[in-house]
N, C-alpha and C positions, 0 to 999 in steps of 0.2 A: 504494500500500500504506500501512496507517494507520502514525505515528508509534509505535510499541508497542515495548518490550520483545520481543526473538524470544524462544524456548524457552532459547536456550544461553544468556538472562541468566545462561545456560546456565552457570554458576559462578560462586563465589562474588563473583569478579571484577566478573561482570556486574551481580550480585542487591546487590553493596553501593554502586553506581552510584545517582545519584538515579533514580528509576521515573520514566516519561514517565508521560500523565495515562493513568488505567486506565478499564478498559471495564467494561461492569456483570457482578458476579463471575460463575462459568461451571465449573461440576465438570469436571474432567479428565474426555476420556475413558478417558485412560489407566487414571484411577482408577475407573473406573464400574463397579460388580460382572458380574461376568462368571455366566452359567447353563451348565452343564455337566454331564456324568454324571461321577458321584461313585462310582459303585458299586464301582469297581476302583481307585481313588486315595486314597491315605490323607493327610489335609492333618496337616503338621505346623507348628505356631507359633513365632514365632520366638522363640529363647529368650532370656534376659534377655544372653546375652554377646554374640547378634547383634543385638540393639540398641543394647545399649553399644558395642561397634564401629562400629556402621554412627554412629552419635552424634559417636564419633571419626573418622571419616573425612570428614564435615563442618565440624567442627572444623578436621582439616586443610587442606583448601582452603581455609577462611576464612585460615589463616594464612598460606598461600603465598600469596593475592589478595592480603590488606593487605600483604606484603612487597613485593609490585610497584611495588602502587599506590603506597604509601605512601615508597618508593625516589626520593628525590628523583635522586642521581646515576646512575640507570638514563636512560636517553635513549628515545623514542618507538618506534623500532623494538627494541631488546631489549626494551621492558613486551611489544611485543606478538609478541615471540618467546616470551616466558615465558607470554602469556596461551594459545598456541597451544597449549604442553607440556600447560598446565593442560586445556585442554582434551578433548587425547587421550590422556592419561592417567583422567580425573576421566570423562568424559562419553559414553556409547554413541552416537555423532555420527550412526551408520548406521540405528539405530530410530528415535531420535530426528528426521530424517530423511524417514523413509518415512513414520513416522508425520502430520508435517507435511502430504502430499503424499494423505493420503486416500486417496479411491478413483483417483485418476488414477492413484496408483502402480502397479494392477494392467493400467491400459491402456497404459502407458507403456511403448517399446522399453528392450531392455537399455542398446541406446547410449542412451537418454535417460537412463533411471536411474542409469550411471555419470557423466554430467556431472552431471546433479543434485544428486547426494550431493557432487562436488565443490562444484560452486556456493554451493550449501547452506552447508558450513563457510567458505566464501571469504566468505559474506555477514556471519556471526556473525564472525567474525575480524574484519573492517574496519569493520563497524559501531560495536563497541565500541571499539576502536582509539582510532577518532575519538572517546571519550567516557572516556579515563582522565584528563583533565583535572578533571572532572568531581568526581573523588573527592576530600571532603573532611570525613575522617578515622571515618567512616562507621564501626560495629562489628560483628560479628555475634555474638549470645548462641545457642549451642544449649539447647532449653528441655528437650526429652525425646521420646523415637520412640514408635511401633508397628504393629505387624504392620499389612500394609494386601495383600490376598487372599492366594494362596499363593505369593508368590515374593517379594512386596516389603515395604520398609521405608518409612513414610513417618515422614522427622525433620524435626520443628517447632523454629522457629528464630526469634529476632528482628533485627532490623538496626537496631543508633539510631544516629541522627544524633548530632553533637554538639549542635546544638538540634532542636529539634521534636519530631513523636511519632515513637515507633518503627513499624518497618513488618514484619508475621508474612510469614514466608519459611516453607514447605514445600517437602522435597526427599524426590523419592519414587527412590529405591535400588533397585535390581538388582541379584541378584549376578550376575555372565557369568564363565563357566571362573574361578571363585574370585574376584573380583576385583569391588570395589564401583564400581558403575557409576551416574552421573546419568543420570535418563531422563526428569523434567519437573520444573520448579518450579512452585507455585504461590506470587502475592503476592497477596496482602489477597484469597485465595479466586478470582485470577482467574490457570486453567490458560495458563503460558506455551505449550506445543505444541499446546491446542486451539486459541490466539487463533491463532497459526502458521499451523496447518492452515486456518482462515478465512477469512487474508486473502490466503492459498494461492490457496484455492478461488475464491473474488472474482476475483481475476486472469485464474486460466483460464477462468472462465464469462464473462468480458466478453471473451477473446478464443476463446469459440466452442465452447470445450470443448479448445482447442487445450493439449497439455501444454508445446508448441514456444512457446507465448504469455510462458508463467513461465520457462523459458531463458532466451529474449529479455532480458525485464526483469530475471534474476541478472547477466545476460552485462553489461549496464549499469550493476549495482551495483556489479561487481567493477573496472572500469577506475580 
């Protein structure tokens, strides 16, 4: 699987990490406009205070991440008890997820889907893990949101280093039962859960179309 950023750079935590080297840019498909009958749905836009909200709720996880990270007398495993909170609090881990996992997710048994989704966060969890060393003293600027089809919010964002250039962070927002949820980043225009989903699919088609193939190999990333 390539050296990449997952989806769960997946918080702030992740997205203010140095980016490993990126792949040539790739529209979400998340974000891709979807064609639908309209004739019995009335689209409403988001108005200026759910933007400003969702604005703030980016904001906020930027500021619980830099708290971690940035915690020198936190010790290895609490950053990444705290990174875990941030996680399932901040993050729809479970679309997130399935989305990753393409069409095999429909060919997939329940028992697979249910290890999966484990695996899934067991991977993003221990990957970064290993990478809050990493952080060095990185910022995040929220710039300004909008509407992105009928359900989401996409907030544009900066990250600067203390030297170099800065690097455009997009976070594209769900609301679920009330509550603002992450569902992809994009960096410098390249969709984190498409790249995911990819190198997903890479996997199980070199093992055959097997979904048993990508188990295998989370089974070995989580040890």
């Amino acid at each position: 699987m390539k050296n990449f950023i997952p989806l769960s750079s997946i918080c702030c935590a992740v997205a203010l990490l140095p980016p490993a080297a990126m792949a040539t840019p790739l529209t979400s498909a998340l974000n891709a406009p979807r064609v639908s009958n309209i004739s019995n749905i009335t689209l409403v836009a988001a108005s200026e205070k759910d933007l400003l909200n969702a604005e703030k709720f980016i904001a906020g996880v930027a500021d619980r991440g830099i708290g971690f990270l940035s915690n020198e007398q936190l010790t290895q495993e609490q950053r990444k008890t705290e990174f875990k909170a941030l996680l399932k609090k901040n993050f729809d881990m479970k679309t997130i997820a399935r989305f990753s996992l393409g069409r095999y997710w429909r060919t997939a048994t329940k028992k697979q889907q249910d290890e999966y989704i484990t695996l899934f966060e067991h991977m993003i969890l221990n990957v970064y893990a290993r990478r809050f060393s990493e952080y060095t003293g990185e910022q995040l600027i929220v710039k300004n949101s909008r509407a992105e089809g009928k359900k989401d919010i996409l907030v544009h964002s900066n990250i600067t280093p203390e030297k170099g250039q800065s690097i455009k962070v997009d976070w594209r927002i769900r609301n679920k039962n009330g509550h603002h949820k992450i569902i992809d980043i994009i960096v410098e225009g390249v969709s984190m859960s498409l790249t995911q989903r990819s190198d997903f699919s890479s996997v199980i088609q070199r093992g055959g179309g097997d979904v048993n193939v990508l188990l295998a190999h989370l089974r070995d990333q989580a040890k």
